[in-house]
N, C-alpha and C positions, 0 to 999 in steps of 0.2 A: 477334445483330444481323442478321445474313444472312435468316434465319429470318422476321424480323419485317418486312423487306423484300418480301419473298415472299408473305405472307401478306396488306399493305396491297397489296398489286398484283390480287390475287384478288379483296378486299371490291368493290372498284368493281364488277365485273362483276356480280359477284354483286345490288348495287344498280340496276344497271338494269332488269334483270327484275320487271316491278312489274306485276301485274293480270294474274299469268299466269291464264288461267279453264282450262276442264275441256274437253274435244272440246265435249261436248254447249253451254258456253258461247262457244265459237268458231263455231258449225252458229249458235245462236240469234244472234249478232252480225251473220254473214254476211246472215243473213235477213232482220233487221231493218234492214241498211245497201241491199240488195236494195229492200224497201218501201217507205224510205225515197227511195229515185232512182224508182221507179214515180212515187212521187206527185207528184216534182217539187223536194221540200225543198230546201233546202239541203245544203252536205256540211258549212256548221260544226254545224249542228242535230246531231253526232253526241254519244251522251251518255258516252261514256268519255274518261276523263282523256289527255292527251298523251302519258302515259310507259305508254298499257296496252299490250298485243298486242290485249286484246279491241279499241280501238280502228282499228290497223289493218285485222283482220279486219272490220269495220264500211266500212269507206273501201274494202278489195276488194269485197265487196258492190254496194256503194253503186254504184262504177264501172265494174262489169260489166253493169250492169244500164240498160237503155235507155231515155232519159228521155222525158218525152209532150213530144209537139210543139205 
């Protein structure tokens, strides 16, 4: 029982991690969240889901990047 305690404690975690992508799709997110604040977009126009990391990566992007006036 102990065991199985232990092991439902883990799953959760393990569930949040969703849309992990690869360096080189984290480089492309950044970039694309980047061009996206160049143009002016929006930040909801981002096209990853709420539970990604690519989506965060997207949203740093987006915020470093300086918008036209």
């Amino acid at each position: 029982m102990g065991d199985r305690r232990a092991q439902e404690r883990v799953r959760p975690a393990e569930q949040e991690v969703k849309h992990v992508g690869t360096r080189e799709d984290i480089v492309r997110a950044i970039t694309e969240g980047a061009e996206a604040g160049r143009r002016g977009d929006d930040v909801r126009t981002c096209p990853y889901p709420p539970d990604s990391l690519l989506r965060t990566a997207w949203i740093k992007g987006y915020v470093r990047t300086p918008r036209p006036q």
